[in-house]
N, C-alpha and C positions, 0 to 999 in steps of 0.2 A: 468360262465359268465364274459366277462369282460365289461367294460360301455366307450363309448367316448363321452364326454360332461358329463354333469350334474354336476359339482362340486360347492362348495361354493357359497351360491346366488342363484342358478340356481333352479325354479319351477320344471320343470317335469322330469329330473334326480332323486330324491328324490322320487316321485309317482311311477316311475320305480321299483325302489329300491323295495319299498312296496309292491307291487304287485309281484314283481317278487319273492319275499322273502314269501309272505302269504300260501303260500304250504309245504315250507321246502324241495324242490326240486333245488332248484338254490344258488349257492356259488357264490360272487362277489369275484373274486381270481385277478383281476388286473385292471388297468384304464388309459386312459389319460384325463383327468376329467376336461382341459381346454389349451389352448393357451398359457397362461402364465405358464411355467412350472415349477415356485414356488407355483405358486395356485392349479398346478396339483398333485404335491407332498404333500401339508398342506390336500387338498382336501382327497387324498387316506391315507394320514395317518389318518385320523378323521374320516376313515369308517374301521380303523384296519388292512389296509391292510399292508404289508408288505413293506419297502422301496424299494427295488430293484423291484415290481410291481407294480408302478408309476410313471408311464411314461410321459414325459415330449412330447412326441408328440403323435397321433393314427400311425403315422410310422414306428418309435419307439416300439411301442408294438406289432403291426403283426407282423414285426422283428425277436423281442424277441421272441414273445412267438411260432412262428414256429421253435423257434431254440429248445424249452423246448421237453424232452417226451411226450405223447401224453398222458400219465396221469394225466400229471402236467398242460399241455398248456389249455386255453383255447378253451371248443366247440363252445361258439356264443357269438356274441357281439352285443351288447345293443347299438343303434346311439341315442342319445337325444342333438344334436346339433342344432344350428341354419341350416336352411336350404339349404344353400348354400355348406354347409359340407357332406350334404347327401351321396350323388353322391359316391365323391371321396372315402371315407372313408368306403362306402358297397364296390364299384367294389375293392376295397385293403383288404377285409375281405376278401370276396369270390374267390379272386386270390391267396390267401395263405390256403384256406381253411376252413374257419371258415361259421360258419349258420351268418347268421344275421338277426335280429328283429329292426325293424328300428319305428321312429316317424313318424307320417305325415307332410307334404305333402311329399312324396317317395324322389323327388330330387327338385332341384331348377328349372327344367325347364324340359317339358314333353321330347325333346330327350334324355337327359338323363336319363329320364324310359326305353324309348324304348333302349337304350346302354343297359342298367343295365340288364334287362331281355335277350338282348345277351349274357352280361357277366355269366350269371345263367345256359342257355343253353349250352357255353362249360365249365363249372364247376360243379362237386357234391357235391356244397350245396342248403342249402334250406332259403327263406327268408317268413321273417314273417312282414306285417305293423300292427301297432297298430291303429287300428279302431276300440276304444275303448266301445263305445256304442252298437257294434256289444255283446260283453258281457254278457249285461245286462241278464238273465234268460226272462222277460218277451220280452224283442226285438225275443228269439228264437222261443217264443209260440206263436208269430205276425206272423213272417216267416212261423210256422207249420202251421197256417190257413190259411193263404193265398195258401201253396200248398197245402193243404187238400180241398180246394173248397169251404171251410166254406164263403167266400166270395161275392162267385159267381166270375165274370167277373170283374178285375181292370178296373176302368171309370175314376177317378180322384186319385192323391196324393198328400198332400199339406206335404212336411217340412219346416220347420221354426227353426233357432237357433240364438237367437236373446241373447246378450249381451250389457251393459252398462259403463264396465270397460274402454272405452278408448271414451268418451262421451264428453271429454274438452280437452284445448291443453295442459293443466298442466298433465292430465295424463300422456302424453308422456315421463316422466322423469323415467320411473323404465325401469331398465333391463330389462325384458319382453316385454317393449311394444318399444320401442326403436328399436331395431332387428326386429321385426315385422313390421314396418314401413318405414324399411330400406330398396328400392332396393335392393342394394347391395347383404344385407344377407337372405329377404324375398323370392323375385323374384319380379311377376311383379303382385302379389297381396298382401292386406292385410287382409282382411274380408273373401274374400272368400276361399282363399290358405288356412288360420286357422280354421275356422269355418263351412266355406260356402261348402267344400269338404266334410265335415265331417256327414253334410246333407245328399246330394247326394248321397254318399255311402250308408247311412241307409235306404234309398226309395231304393236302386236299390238290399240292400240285402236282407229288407224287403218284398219288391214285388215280388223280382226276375224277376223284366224286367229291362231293358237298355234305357236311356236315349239314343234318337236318333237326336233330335231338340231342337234349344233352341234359345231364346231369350231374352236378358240382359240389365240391367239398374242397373249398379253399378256407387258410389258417394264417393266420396274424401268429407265429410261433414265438418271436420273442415279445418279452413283455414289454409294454409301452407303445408297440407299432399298430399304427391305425390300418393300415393293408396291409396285405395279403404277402408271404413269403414263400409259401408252400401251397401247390393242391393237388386233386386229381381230379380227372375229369372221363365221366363216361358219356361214349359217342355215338351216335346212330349217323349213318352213312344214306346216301342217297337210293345205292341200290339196295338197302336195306344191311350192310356189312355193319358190323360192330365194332369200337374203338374202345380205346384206352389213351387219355394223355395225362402223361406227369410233367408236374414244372414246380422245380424246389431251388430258393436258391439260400436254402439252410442245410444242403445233404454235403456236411463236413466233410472235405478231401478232394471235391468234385469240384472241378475246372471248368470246362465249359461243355460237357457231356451231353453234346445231342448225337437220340438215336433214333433210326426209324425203319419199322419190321412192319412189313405188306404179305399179309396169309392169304393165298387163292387156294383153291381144292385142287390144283396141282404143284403149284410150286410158292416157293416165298423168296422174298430179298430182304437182306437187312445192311443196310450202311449206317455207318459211325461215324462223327465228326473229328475225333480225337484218331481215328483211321483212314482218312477221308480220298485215297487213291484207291479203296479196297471197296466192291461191294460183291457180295455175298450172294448166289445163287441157289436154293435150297429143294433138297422134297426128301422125300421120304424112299425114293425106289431107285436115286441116283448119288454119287458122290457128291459132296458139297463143291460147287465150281466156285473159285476167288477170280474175282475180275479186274483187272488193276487197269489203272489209269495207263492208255496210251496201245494197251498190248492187245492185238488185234483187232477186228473191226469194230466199231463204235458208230452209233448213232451222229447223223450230221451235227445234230445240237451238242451233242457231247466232244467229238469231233474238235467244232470250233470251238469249244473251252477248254480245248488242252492247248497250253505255250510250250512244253519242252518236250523231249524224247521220254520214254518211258524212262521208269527208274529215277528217276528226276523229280524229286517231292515236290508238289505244288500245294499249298493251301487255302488259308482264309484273303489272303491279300487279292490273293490271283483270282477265288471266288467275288470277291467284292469287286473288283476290275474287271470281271465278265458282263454285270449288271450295268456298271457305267459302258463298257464298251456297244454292248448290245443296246442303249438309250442314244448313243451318240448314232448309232446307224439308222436308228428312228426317228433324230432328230435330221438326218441327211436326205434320208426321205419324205419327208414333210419338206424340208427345204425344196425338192424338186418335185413337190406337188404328185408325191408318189403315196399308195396305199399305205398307210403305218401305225397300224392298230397294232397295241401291246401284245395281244396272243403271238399276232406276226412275227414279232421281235422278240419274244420271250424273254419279255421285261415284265413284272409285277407292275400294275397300274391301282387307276381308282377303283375297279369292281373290287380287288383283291386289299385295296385298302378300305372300302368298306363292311367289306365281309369281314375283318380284321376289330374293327370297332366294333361289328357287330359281334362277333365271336365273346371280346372283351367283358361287353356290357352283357351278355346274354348269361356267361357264367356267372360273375360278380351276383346277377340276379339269381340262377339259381341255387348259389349257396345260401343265400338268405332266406331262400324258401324252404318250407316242409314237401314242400310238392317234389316227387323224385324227376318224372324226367320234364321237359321245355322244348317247345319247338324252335326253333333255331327265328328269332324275329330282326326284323328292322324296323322297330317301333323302339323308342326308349322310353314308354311307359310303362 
């Protein structure tokens, strides 16, 4: 693997790192770890790497490392940059040849998904998003009952991921939240692009229906911020089901509060991030069943995402190293010239990262509109 971003300072470089490393399947063999390319050099020596595999740009290192053997070079690289980087830095992986496994949101702006996934279809690699909640063991045993029927008929979805870390204007002072409030490097949201996508995804992987309509009321809450902190969002579903998404990261006291409740005309589920070995079995004419991670039988996908015995807390790291572990067996299969389409592998790819921009830009539009509800487009006009 090599990584672009994440260096010195930087949050979820480092969570990569961990997760990607919790198997013992992945070698971080080179980087450009930042912009400044003294901090990029400090940055890869401090993870051991080798001086001449610390590269002072991501240019620089597809570069190089296409000029390496195919022993020595790297096979995928790792994007954990600010957003605006996206883009540029997969379509230069994937044109020299490399996989890539990217952050969310995919790019800075939804045509640049729809490029990217151009650039994928005249190239043989393969890309992975980190949709990291997708992970979780129990998010897969949601998924397995909803296609299982256990259900019944999706009528309603509510997610919610609700945050308090940027709740005052002094927050604004760290690296992290800076960038993220930054046109410039965000796009053209802040709540939603970070969090509010993050949602979305989990209803649409959890349900396995498609947001088709929507209607938005997102808020700039503190003064001075040019995007968006706070919104809600009403959904229309494909098989006609109704939604509800909240995404705040001004709801003072709230850590990293994703939740998500699936209503069929027989039964509902509801799992919690902040719970996340626990989901919830529900109706109206039985006892509520808690289904924990591990204790009795489990869906094959949920299955392989569990590492320990029951009782055995596992969380967000182990979630995040399911997504890389389940990319690296897609990238083993491409190596042997074998089937390895992302559904296969129950990796988030390019549809799910441009349904992702598209989500983005679709709300952003219709809060600025008087018009209640939007078809869900992939146009960005």
């Amino acid at each position: 693997m090599g990584m672009v971003g994440g260096g010195q300072g930087a949050f979820i470089g480092a969570v990569h790192r961990l997760a990607a490393f919790l198997d013992g399947e992945i070698e971080l063999v080179c980087g450009a770890f930042s912009s400044d390319k003294e901090r990029s050099k400090t940055s890869g020596l401090a993870l051991y790497l080798p001086e001449n595999r610390c590269y002072s740009s991501y240019q620089e290192m597809f570069e190089q490392e296409a000029l390496l053997p195919l022993e020595q070079r790297i096979e995928f690289v790792a994007i954990v940059t600010p957003n605006h980087l996206h883009f540029p830095v997969a379509k230069m992986a994937i044109e020299k040849g490399f996989h890539v496994i990217s952050d969310k949101p995919a790019t800075f702006n939804l045509q640049e998904a729809i490029e990217l996934r151009a650039c994928l279809e005249q190239h043989n690699c393969l890309y992975g998003l980190t949709h990291t909640y997708n992970g979780y063991p129990m998010v897969k045993q949601a998924k397995h009952l909803v296609e299982q029927g256990e259900l019944g008929n999706v009528i309603k979805i509510v997610a919610e991921y609700s945050q308090g870390w940027l709740a005052s204007k002094g927050d604004e002072a760290s690296k992290q939240a800076s960038w993220r409030l930054d046109p410039k490097q965000a796009g053209i949201s802040c709540c939603m692009g970070d969090i509010g996508v993050h949602a979305a995804n989990l209803a649409e992987y959890v349900s396995g229906l498609e947001i088709t309509d929507l209607c938005a009321d997102l808020t700039s809450t503190v003064s001075g911020r040019t995007l968006d902190d706070d919104g809600t969002v009403l959904l229309k579903f494909s098989n006609g089901a109704k939604g509800v998404l909240l995404a705040s990261q001004i709801s003072l006291g709230d850590e990293n509060n994703l939740r998500l409740r699936i209503y069929g005309d027989k039964k509902s589920i509801e799992w919690s991030q902040l719970e996340p070995n626990s989901l919830l079995l529900k109706s109206n004419t039985e006892p509520t069943q808690i289904i924990r991670t591990g204790v009795g039988e489990m869906c094959e996908a949920a299955q392989q995402a569990i590492r320990t015995p029951a009782g055995h807390p596992e969380g967000y790291l182990e979630a995040f190293a399911n997504i890389y572990q389940n990319f690296i067996k897609q990238i083993r299969a491409h190596q042997n010239n074998e089937p390895c389409g992302n559904k296969s592998f129950d990796v988030p790819g390019i549809e799910e990262a441009v349904r992702g921009m598209a989500f983005i830009e679709n709300t952003v539009k219709a809060s600025q509109s008087e018009t209640k509800w939007h078809s869900f487009s992939f146009t960005n006009k």
